[in-house]
C-alpha positions as a Python dict, from the first residue, in 0.01 Angstrom:
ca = {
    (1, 'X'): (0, 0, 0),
    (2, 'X'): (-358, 70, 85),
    (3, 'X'): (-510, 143, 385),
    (4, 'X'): (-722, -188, 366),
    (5, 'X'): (-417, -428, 283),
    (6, 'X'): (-186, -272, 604),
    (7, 'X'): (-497, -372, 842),
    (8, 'X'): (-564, -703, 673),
    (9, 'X'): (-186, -776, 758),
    (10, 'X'): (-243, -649, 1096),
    (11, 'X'): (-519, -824, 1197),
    (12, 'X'): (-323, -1147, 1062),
    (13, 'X'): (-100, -1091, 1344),
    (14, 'X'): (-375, -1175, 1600),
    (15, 'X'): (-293, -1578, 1542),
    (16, 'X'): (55, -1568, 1671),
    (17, 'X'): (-19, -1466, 2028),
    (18, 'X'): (-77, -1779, 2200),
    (19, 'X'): (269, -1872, 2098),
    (20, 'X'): (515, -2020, 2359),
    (21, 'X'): (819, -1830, 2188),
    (22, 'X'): (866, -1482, 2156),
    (23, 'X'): (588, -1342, 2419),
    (24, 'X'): (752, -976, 2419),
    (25, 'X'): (782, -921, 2073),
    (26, 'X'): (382, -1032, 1969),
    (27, 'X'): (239, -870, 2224),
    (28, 'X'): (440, -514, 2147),
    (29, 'X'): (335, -621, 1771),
    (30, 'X'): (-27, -694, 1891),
    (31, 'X'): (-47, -365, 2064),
    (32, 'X'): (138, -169, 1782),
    (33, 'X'): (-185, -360, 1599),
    (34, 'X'): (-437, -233, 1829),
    (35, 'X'): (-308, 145, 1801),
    (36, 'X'): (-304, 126, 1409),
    (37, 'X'): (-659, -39, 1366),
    (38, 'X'): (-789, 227, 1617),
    (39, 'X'): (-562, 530, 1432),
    (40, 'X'): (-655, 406, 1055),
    (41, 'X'): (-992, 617, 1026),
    (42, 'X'): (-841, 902, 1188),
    (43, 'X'): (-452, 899, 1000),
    (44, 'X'): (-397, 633, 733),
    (45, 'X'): (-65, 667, 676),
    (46, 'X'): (33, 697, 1069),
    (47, 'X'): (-196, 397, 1058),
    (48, 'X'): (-10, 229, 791),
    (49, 'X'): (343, 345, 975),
    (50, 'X'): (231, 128, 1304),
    (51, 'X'): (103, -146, 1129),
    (52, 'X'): (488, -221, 937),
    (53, 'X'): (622, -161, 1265),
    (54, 'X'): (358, -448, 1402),
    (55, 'X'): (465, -659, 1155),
    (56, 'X'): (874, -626, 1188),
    (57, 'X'): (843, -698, 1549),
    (58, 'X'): (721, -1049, 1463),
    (59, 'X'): (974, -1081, 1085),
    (60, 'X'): (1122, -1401, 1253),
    (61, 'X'): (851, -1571, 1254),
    (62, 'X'): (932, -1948, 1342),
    (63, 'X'): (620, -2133, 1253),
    (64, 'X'): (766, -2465, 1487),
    (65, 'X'): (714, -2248, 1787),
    (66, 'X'): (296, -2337, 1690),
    (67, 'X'): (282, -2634, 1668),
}
């Protein structure tokens, strides 16, 4: 996966936090986020680490809780 794709996905996150549901999980994903978009230039693959573990925090996504 390249370095480009894991911080497209991560910025795709952004959306989600002004959900009702879930408030603890998307904004430890939102920070996880934050930390990878900042660490990508520096460490790609710690980079690339953060952003899965962004995007697990928010795997049950429940697109109801948006509407």
């Amino acid at each position: 996966m390249s370095t480009t794709l894991a911080l497209a996905l991560v910025v795709s996150l952004s959306p989600q936090a002004s959900a009702p549901g879930g408030r603890g999980r998307i904004a430890e994903a939102e920070q996880l986020a934050a930390e990878a978009m900042q660490l990508a230039p520096r460490d790609p693959a710690a980079a690339l680490v953060k952003a899965r573990r962004a995007l697990a925090a928010t795997a049950e996504f429940n697109p109801t809780d948006y509407v």
